[in-house]
C-alpha positions in Angstrom: 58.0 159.3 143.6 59.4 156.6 141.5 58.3 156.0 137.9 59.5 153.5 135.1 59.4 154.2 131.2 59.9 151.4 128.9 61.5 151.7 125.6 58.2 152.7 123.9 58.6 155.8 125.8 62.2 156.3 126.2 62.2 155.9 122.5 59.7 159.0 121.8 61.5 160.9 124.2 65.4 160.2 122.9 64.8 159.0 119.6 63.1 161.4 117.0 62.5 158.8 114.5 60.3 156.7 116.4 56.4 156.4 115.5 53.9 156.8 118.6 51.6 153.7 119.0 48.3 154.2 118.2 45.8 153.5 120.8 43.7 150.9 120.5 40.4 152.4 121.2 40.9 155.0 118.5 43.5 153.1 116.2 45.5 156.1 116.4 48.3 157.8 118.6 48.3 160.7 120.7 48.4 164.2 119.3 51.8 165.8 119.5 53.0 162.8 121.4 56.7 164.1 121.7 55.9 167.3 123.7 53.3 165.0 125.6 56.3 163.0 126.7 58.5 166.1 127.0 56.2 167.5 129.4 55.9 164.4 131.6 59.5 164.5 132.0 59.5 168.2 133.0 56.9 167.4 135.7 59.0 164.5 136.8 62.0 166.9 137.2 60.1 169.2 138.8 58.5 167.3 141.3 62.4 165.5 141.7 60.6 162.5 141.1 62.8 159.7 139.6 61.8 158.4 136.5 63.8 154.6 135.7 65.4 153.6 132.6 65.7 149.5 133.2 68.7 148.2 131.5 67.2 146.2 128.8 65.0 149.4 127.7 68.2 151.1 127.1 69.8 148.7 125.3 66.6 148.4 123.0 66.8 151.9 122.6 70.7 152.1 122.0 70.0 150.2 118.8 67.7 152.5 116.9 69.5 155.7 118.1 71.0 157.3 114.9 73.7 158.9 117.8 74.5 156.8 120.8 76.9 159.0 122.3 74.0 161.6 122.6 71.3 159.4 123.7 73.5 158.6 126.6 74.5 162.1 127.2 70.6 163.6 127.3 70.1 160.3 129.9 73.3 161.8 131.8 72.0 165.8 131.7 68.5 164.6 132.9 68.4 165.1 136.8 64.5 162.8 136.6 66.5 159.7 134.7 68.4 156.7 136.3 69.6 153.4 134.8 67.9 150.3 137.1 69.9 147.4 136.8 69.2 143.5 137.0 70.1 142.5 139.8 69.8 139.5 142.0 66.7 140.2 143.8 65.5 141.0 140.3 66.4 137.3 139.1 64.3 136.0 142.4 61.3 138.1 141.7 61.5 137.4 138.1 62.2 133.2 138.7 58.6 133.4 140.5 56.7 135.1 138.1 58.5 132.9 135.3 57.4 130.0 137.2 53.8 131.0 137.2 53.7 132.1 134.1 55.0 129.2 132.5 52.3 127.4 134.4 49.7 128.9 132.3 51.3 129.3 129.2 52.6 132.7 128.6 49.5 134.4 130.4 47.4 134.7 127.2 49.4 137.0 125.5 50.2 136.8 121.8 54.0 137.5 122.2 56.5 134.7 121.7 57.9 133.2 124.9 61.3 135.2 124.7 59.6 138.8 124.3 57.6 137.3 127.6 60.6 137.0 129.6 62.2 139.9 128.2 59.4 142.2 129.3 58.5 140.8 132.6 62.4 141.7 133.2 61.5 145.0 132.3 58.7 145.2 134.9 60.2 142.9 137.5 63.2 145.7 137.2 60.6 148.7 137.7 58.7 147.1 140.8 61.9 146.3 142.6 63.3 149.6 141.9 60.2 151.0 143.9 58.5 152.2 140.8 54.9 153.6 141.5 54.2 153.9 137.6 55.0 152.1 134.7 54.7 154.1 131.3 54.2 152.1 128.2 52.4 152.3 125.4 52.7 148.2 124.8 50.3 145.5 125.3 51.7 143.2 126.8 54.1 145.0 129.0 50.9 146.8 130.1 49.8 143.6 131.2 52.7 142.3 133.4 53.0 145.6 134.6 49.6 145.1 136.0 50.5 142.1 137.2 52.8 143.4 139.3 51.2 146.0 140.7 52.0 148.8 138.7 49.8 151.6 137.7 50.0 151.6 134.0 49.9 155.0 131.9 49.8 155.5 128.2 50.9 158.3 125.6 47.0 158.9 125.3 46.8 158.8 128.8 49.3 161.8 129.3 47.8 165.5 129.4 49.6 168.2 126.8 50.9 170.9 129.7 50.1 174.3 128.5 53.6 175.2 128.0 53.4 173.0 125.2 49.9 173.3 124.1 50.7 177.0 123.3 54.1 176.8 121.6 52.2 174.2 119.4 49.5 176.8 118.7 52.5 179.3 118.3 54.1 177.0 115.3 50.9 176.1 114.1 49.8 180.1 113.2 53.4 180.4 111.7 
């Protein structure tokens, strides 16, 4: 299976600095949301499913890294991750949704018209690549996602595997 993390996620998985999103129905963000994403990875691996890192994600994240050189090296070590590019049948699928969307003005969403683009490139990036699943914890990428196709899973949507569950427990005692 093919998945696709945007940089919400690729950020709580490779950047330790980064703040979970709180969820909307509870106004705050999953419990132990690092090991939650840890252990989505781990089942990705597992399974030798191939999780996607498009392009733009990683350039979003390569600006908040505090080390680039080892952001790029954990994507590297991880058998699950691979950089999807923007390519030309990218540009095509994206020109059409563009075209609709500009049709009915941004498709209700509250993000300025660049951010728009910039995340239905993100998307139209994952579909093409074959993605199955879109992780995000953002609105409005959760939306175009959608859009798409794409089954759309959240932080708060992600199960704590018990490997995790009990080291947490483990720490908590201590």
């Amino acid at each position: 299976m093919i998945v696709a993390f945007d940089n919400t996620f690729l950020s709580l998985a490779l950047n330790p600095d980064t703040k979970p999103t709180p969820n909307p129905a509870t106004g705050q963000p999953a419990s132990y949301c690092f090991e939650r994403i840890e252990s989505l990875i781990d089942e990705h691996s597992r399974q030798q499913n191939t999780v996607l890192i498009p392009t733009p994600c990683l350039a979003e994240l390569l600006t908040a890294v505090p080390d680039v050189s080892k952001a790029i090296e954990q994507i590297d070590r991880s058998a699950a991750f691979q950089i999807a590019s923007f390519d030309a049948r990218c540009a095509i699928d994206l020109a059409i949704v563009l075209r609709n969307a500009r049709d009915d003005k941004k498709a209700g969403t509250s993000a300025g018209w660049q951010e728009v683009k910039f995340d239905r490139q993100i998307a139209t990036i994952a579909k093409v690549a074959g993605a199955e699943i879109f992780y995000t914890d953002d609105g409005n990428q959760s939306k175009f996602a959608k859009q798409l196709g794409l089954d759309v899973k959240h932080t708060w949507d992600l199960h704590l595997s018990q490997k995790y569950a009990q080291l947490k427990l483990i720490e908590d005692k201590n």
